[in-house]
LODOPA-801009 format. One record per atom (N, C-alpha, C): residue in three letters; x, z, y. Coordinates in steps of 0.2 Angstrom, whole numbers, padded with zeros to 4 digits, always signed. Last residue first. Example, Ala and Ser with C-alpha at 12.3 -4.5 7.8 and 13.67 -1.06 7.14 Angstrom:
% residues 2
SER+0064+0035-0011
SER+0068+0036-0005
SER+0064+0039+0000
ALA+0066+0039-0028
ALA+0062+0039-0022
ALA+0066+0039-0016
//
This chain:
% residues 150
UNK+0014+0015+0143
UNK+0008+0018+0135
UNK+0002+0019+0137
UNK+0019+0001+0147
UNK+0018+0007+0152
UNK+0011+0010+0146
UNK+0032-0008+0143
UNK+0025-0007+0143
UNK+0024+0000+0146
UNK+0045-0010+0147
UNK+0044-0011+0153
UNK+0036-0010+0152
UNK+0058-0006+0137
UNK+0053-0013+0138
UNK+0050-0017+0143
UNK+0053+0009+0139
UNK+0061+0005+0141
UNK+0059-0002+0139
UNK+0043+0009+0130
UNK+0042+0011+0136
UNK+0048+0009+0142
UNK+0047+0004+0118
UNK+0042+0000+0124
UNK+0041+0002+0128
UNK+0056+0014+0115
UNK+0059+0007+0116
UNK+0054+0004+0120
UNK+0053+0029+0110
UNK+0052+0027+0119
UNK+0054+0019+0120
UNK+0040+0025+0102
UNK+0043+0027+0105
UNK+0051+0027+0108
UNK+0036+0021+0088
UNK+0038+0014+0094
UNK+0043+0019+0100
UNK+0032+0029+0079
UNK+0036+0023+0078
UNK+0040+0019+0082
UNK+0026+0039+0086
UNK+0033+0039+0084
UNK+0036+0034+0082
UNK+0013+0031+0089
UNK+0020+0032+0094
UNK+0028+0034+0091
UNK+0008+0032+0079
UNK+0011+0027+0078
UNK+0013+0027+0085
UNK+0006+0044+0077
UNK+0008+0042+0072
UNK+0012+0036+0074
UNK-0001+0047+0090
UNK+0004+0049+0090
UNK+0010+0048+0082
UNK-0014+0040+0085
UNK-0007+0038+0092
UNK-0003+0042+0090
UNK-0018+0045+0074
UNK-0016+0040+0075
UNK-0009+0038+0080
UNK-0023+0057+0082
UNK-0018+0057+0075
UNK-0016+0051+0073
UNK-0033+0052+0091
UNK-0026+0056+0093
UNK-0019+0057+0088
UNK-0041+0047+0081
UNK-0036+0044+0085
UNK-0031+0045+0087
UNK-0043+0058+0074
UNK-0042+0054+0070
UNK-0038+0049+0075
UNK-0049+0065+0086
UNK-0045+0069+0082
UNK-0042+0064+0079
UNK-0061+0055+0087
UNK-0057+0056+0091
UNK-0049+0060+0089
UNK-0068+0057+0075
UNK-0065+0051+0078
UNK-0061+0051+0083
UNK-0071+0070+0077
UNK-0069+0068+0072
UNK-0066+0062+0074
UNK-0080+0069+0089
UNK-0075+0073+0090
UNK-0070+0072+0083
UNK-0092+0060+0086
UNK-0087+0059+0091
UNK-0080+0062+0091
UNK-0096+0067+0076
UNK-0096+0061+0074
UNK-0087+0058+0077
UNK-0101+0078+0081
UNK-0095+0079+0080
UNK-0094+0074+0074
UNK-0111+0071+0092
UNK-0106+0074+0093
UNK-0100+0076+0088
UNK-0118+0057+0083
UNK-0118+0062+0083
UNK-0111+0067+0088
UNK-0122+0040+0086
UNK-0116+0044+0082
UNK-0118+0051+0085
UNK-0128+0026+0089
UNK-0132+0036+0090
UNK-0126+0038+0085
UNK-0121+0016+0089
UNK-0122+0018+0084
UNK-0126+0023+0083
UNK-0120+0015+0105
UNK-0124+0010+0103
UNK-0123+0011+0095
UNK-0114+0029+0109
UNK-0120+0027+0110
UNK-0125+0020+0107
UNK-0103+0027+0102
UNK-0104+0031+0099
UNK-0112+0032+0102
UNK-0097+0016+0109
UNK-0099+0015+0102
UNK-0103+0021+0099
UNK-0094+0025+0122
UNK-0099+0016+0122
UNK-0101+0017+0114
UNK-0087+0036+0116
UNK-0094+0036+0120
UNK-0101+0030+0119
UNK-0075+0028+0113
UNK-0081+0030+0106
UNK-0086+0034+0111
UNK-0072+0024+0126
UNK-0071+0018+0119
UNK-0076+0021+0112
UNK-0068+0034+0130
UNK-0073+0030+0135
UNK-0076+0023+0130
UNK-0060+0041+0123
UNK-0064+0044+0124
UNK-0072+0039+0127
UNK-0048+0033+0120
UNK-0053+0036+0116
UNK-0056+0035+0118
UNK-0039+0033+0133
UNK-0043+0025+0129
UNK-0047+0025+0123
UNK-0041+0044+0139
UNK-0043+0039+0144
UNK-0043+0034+0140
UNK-0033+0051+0129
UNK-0042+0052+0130
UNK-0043+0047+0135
UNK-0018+0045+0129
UNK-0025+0044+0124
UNK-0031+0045+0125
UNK-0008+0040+0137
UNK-0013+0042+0141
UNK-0020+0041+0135
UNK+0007+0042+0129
UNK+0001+0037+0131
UNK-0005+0043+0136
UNK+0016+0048+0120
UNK+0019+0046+0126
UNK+0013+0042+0130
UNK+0015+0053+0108
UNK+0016+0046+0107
UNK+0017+0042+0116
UNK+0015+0068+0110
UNK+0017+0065+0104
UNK+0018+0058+0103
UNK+0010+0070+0122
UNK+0017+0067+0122
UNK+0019+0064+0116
UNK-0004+0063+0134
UNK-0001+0064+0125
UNK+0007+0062+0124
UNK-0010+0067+0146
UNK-0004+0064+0145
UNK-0004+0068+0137
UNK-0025+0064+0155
UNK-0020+0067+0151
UNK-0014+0061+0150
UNK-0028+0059+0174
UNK-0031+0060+0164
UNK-0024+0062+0162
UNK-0028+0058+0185
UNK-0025+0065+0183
UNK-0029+0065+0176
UNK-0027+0043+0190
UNK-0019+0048+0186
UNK-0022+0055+0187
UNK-0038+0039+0193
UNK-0036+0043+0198
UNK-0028+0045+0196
UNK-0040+0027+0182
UNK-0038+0025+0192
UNK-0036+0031+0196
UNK-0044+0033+0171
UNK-0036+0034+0172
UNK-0036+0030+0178
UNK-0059+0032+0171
UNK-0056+0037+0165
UNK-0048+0038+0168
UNK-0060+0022+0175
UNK-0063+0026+0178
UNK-0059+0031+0176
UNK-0056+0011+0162
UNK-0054+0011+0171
UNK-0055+0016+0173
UNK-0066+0016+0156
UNK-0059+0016+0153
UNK-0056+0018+0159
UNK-0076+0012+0161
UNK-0076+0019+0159
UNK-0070+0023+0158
UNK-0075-0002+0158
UNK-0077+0000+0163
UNK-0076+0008+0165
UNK-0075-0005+0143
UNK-0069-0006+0146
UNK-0069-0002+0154
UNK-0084+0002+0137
UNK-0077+0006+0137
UNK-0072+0004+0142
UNK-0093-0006+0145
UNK-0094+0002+0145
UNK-0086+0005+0142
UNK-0089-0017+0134
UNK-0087-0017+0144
UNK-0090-0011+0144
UNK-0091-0014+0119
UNK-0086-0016+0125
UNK-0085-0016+0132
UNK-0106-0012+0122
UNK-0103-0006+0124
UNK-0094-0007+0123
UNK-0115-0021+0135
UNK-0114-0018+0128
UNK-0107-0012+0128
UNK-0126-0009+0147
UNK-0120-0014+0144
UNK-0118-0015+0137
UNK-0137-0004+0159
UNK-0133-0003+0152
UNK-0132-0009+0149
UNK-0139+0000+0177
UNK-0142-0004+0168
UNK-0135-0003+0164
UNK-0134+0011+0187
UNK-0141+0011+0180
UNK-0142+0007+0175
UNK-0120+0018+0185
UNK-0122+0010+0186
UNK-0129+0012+0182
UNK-0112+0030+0181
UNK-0114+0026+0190
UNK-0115+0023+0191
UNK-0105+0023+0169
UNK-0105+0030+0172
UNK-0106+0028+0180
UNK-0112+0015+0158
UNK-0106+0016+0162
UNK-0109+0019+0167
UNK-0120+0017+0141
UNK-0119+0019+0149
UNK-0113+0016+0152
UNK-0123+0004+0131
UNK-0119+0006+0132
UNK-0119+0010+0141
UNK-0133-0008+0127
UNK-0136+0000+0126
UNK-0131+0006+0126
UNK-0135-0022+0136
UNK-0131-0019+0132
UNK-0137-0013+0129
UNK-0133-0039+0144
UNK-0137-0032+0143
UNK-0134-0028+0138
UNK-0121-0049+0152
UNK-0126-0044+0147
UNK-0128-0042+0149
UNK-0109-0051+0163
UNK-0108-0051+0156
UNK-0116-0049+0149
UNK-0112-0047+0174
UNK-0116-0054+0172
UNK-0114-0055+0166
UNK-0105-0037+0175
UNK-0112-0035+0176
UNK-0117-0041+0174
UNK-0091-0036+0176
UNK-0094-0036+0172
UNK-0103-0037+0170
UNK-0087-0034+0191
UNK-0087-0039+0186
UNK-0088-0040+0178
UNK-0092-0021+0193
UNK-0098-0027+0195
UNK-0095-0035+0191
UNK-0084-0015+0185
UNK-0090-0015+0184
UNK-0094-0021+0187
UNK-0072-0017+0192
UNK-0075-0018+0189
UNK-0079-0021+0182
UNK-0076-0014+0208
UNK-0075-0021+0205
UNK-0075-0023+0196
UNK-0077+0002+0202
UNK-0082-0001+0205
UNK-0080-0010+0203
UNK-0063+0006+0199
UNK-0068+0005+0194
UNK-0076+0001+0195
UNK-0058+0002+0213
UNK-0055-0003+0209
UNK-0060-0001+0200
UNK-0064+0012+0221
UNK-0067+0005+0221
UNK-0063+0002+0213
UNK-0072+0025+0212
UNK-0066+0022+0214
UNK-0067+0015+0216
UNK-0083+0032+0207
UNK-0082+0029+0211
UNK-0078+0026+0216
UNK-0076+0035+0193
UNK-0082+0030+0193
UNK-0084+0027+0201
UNK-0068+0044+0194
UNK-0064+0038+0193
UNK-0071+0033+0196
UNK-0076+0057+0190
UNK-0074+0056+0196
UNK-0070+0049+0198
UNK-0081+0053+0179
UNK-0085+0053+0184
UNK-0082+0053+0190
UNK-0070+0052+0171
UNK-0073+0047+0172
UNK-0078+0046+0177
UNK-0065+0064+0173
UNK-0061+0060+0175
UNK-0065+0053+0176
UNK-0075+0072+0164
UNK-0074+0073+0171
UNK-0070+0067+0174
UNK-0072+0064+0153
UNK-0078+0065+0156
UNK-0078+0064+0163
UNK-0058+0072+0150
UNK-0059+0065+0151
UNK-0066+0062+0153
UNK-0064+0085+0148
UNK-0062+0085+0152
UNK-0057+0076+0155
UNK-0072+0082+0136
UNK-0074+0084+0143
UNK-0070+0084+0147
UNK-0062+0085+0128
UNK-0064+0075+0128
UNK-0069+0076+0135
UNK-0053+0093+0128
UNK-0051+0086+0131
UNK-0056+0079+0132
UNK-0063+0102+0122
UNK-0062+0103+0130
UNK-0056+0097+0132
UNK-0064+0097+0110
UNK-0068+0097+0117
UNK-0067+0097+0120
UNK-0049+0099+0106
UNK-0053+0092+0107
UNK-0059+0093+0112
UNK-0051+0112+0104
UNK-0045+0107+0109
UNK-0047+0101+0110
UNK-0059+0115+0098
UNK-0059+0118+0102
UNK-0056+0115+0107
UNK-0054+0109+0085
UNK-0060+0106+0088
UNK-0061+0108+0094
UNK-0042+0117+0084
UNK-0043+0109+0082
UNK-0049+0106+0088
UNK-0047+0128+0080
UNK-0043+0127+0086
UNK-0041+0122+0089
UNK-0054+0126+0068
UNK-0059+0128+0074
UNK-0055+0127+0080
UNK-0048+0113+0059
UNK-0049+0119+0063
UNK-0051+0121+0067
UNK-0056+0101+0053
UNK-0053+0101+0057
UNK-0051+0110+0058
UNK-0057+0090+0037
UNK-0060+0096+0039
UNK-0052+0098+0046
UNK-0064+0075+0032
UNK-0057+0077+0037
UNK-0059+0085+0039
UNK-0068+0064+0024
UNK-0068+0071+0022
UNK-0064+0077+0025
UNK-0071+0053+0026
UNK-0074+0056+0028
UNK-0074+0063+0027
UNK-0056+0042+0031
UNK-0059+0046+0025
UNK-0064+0052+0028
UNK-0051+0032+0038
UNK-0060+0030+0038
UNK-0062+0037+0031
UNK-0039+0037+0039
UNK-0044+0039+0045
UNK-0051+0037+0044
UNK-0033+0033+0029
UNK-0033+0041+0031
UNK-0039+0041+0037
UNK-0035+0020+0027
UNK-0037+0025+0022
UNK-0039+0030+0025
UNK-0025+0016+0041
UNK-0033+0015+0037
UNK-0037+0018+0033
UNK-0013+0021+0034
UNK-0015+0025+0040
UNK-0024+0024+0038
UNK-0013+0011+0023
UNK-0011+0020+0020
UNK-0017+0023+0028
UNK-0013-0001+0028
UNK-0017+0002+0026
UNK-0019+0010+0023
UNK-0001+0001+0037
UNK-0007+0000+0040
UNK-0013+0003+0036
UNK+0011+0002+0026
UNK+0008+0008+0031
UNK+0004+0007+0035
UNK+0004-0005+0011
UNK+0007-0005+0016
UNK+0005+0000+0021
UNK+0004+0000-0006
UNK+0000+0000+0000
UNK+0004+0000+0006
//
């Protein structure tokens, strides 16, 4: 099994029992990527956008400060933006990325066009985080010396 599929495996396994310390941490980051998102939401550069997006559809995706609803690729994408235009979202060192800002706003959208449950949400999210930092070690720090920005 290659190391894409081995990682695959592990994260599509529904059997992931977390720690209360675990989930405690994760809320309060995924709320607190929330916040970021509301307050990014009226940034102009989240605003353009969103209005660029606006002729793309209908959806069942929020973006955060816009009444109609989108699919929920552009709600990530839109939300994403919002989520890191101020720079006071997180920083994950174990892979050196800004992760709740590309989670968070990416399994909200999906996570309202599937009705996924909260700790549908937090579980996925966990699995990400474990992700990136899996496969930051990988890369770490050469694409950041490269010139990609995590």
């Amino acid at each position: 099994m290659s190391v894409l599929e081995t990682l695959a495996a592990w994260a599509a396994n529904p059997e992931h029992v977390w720690s209360d310390t675990v989930l405690d941490r994760a809320t309060h980051a995924f709320g607190d990527t929330i916040a970021c998102i509301v307050a990014g939401s009226v940034d102009p550069v989240s605003l353009k956008v969103a209005q660029a997006l606006n002729a793309w559809g209908s959806g069942s995706a929020t973006v955060v400060g816009v009444e109609s609803k989108v699919p929920a690729p552009w709600a990530a994408m839109v939300n994403g933006t919002a989520a890191h235009v101020l720079e006071i979202d997180d920083n994950f060192y174990p892979a050196l990325t800004h992760a709740s800002a590309v989670l968070v706003p990416a399994l909200i959208a999906l996570g309202e066009e599937i009705d996924a449950s909260g700790a549908d949400l937090l579980d996925a999210y966990i699995v990400g985080l474990e992700l990136h930092a899996t496969l930051g070690r990988g890369v770490n720090r050469s694409h950041y010396f490269a010139g990609w920005h995590p």
